[in-house]
C-alpha positions in Angstrom: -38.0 0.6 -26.2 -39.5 -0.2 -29.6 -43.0 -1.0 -30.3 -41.3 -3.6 -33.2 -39.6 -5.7 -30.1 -43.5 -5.6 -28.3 -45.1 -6.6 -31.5 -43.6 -9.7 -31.8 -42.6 -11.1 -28.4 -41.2 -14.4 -29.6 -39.1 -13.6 -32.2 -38.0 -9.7 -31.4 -34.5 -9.6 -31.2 -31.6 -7.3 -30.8 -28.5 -6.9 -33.1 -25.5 -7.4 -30.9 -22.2 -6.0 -31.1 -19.6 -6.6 -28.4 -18.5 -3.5 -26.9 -14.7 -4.8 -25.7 -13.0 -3.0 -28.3 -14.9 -0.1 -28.5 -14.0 0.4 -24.7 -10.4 -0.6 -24.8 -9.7 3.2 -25.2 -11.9 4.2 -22.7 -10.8 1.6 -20.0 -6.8 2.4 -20.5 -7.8 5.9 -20.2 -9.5 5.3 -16.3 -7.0 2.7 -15.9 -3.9 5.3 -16.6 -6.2 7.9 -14.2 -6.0 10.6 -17.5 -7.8 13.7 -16.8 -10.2 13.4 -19.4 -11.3 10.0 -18.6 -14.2 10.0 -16.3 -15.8 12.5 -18.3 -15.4 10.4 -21.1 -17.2 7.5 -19.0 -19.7 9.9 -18.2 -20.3 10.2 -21.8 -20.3 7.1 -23.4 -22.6 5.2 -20.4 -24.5 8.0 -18.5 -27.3 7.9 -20.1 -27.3 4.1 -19.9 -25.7 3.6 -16.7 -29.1 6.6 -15.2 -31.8 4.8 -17.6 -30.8 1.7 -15.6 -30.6 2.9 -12.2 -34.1 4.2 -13.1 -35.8 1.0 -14.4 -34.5 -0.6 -10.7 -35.2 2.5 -8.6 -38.3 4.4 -10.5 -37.2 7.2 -8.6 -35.1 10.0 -10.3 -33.6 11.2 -7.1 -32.1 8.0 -6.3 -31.0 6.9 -10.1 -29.0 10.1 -9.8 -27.3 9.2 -6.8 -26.5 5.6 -8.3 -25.2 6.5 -11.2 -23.0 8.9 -9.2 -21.5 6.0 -6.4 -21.7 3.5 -9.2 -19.5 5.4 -11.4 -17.3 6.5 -8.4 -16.6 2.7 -7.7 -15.8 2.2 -11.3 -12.8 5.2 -11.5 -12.0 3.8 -8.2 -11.9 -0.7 -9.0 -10.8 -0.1 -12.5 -7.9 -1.7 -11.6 -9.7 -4.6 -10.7 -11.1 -5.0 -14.5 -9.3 -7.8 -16.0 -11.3 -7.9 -19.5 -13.0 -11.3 -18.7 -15.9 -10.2 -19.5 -17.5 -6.7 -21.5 -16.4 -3.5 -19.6 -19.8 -2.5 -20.9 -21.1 -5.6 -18.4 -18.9 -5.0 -15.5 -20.0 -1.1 -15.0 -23.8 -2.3 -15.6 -23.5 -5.2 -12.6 -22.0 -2.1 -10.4 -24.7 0.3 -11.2 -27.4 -2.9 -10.3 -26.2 -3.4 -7.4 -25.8 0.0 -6.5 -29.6 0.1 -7.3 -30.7 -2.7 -5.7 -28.7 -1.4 -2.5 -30.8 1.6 -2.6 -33.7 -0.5 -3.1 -32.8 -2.5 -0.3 -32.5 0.4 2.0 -35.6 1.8 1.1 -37.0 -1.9 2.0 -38.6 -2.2 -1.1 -39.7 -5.9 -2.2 -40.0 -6.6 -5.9 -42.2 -9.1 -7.9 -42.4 -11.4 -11.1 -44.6 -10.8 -13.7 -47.4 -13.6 -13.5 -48.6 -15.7 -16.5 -52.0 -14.8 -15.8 -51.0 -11.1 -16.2 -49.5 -11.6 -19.6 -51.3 -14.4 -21.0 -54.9 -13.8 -22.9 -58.1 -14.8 -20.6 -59.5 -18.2 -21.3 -62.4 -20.0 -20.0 -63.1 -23.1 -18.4 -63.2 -24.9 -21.5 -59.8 -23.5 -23.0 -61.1 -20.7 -25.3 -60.4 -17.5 -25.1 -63.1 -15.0 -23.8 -60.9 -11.5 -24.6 -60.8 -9.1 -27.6 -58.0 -10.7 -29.8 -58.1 -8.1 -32.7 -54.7 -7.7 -35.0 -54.0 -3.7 -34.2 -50.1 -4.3 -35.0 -50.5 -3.4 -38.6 -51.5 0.4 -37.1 -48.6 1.5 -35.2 -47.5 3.3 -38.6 -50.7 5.4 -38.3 -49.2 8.6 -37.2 -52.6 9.1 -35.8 -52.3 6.9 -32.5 -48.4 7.1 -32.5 -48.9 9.4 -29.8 -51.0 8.1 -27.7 -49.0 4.5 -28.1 -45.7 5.6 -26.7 -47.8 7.4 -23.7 -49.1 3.9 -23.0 -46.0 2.3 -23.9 -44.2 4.4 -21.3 -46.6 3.8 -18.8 -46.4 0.1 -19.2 -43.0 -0.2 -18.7 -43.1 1.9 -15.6 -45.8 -0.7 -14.2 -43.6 -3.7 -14.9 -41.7 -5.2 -11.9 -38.4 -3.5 -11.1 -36.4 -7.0 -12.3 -38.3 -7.1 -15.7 -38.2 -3.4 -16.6 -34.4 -3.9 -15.7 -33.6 -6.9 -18.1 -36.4 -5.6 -20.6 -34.5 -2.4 -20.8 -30.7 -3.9 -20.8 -32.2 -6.6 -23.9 -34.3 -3.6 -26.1 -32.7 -1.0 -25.6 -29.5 -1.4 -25.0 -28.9 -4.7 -26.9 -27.1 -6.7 -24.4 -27.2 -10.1 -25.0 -29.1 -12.6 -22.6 -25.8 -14.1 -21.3 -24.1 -10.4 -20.6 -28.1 -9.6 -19.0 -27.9 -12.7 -16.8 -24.7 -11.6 -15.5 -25.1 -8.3 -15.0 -28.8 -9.4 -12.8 -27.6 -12.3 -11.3 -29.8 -14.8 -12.8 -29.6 -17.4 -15.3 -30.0 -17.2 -19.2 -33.0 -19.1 -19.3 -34.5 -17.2 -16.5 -33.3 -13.6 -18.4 -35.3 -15.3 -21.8 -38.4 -15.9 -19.8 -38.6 -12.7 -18.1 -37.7 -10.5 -21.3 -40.2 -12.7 -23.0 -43.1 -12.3 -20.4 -42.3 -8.3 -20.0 -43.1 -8.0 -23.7 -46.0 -10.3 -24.0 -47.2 -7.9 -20.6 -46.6 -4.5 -22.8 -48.2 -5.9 -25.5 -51.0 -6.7 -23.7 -51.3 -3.1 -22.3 -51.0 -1.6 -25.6 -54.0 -3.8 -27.3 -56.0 -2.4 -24.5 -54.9 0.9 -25.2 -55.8 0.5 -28.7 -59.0 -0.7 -27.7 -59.5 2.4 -25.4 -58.5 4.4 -28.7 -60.8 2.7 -31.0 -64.2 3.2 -28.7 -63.3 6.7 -28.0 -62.9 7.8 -31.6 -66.2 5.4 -32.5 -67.9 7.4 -29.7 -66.9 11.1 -31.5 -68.0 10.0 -34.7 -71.0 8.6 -33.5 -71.9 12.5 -31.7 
């Protein structure tokens, strides 16, 4: 996740490069049952396929255990992959809904990020009442670069297990909003507004952080 794509919620975007050919090796191999090929699944989505289970399950234990069924269905319905859609996408909707399984049996209930938790404070008469000082300029300063990703990291743990999911699928691994919706379940427009709100909601955490920053080093100077 980069702090670029938080800085500027409404125009951060992803460069986009359709995986199909890429994988066309890599599904012919699983498809042909060679005996090199699910290590070479392992190695060109575990990381992916695990940083997804995680953002659905927060729990290591069980990302591990999704990643392992979900890639166990994959060797096992790769003949059921007729290229109609990004074999990148199809493995991606198997490890969610391995997740969301797990979720399910661990009777978990997930929520939407609200506006009022991502929108600044206003008051009655429309204005707003909250700190709104410019701190993106600063995330160069190798000084509170640190303490940034901490709070970064943090945030995104906080979010709601559906927006960390299509906030991690959109940053950081560049799927498109179309290939996101399917992979979720929900519809593009629904994918923009919950990518969009998940950054305006880290954004949000890491002005706060920056004010934290700022009144801490004010208060050493001032000793």
């Amino acid at each position: 996740m980069s702090l670029e794509a938080v800085l500027e919620p409404e125009t951060s975007t992803v460069a986009h490069v359709p995986r199909a050919d890429r994988d066309r090796g890599l599904v012919v191999a699983l498809q042909q049952h060679e005996s090199t090929a699910a290590e070479w699944l392992v190695a060109t989505y575990g990381e992916r396929a695990y940083r997804l289970a995680m953002s659905i399950t927060g729990n290591e234990q069980d990302a591990e255990e999704v990643v392992q069924d979900a890639f166990w269905s994959v060797v096992r319905k790769i003949d059921t992959f007729k290229g109609e859609s990004a074999f990148g996408s199809w493995l991606y909707r198997i490890v969610a809904n391995a997740a969301y399984q797990k979720l399910r049996g661990r009777r978990s209930r997930d929520r939407d990020l609200s506006l009022d938790e991502v929108r600044p404070p206003f008051d009655a008469r429309g204005r707003h009442v909250g700190p709104m000082a410019d701190w993106s300029a600063r995330v160069d300063d190798h000084s509170v670069q640190t303490e940034l990703r901490v709070a970064l990291t943090s945030a995104i743990n906080d979010l709601p297990s559906v927006a960390r999911t299509v906030l991690v699928l959109r940053d950081v691994d560049g799927l498109s909003n179309l290939e996101i919706a399917e992979v979720v379940g929900l519809s593009v427009p629904t994918v923009k507004a919950r990518v969009h709100r998940a950054r305006l909601f880290l954004r949000k955490r890491l002005g706060d952080a920056m004010t934290t920053l700022d009144a801490t080093a004010a208060l050493s100077y001032g000793s």
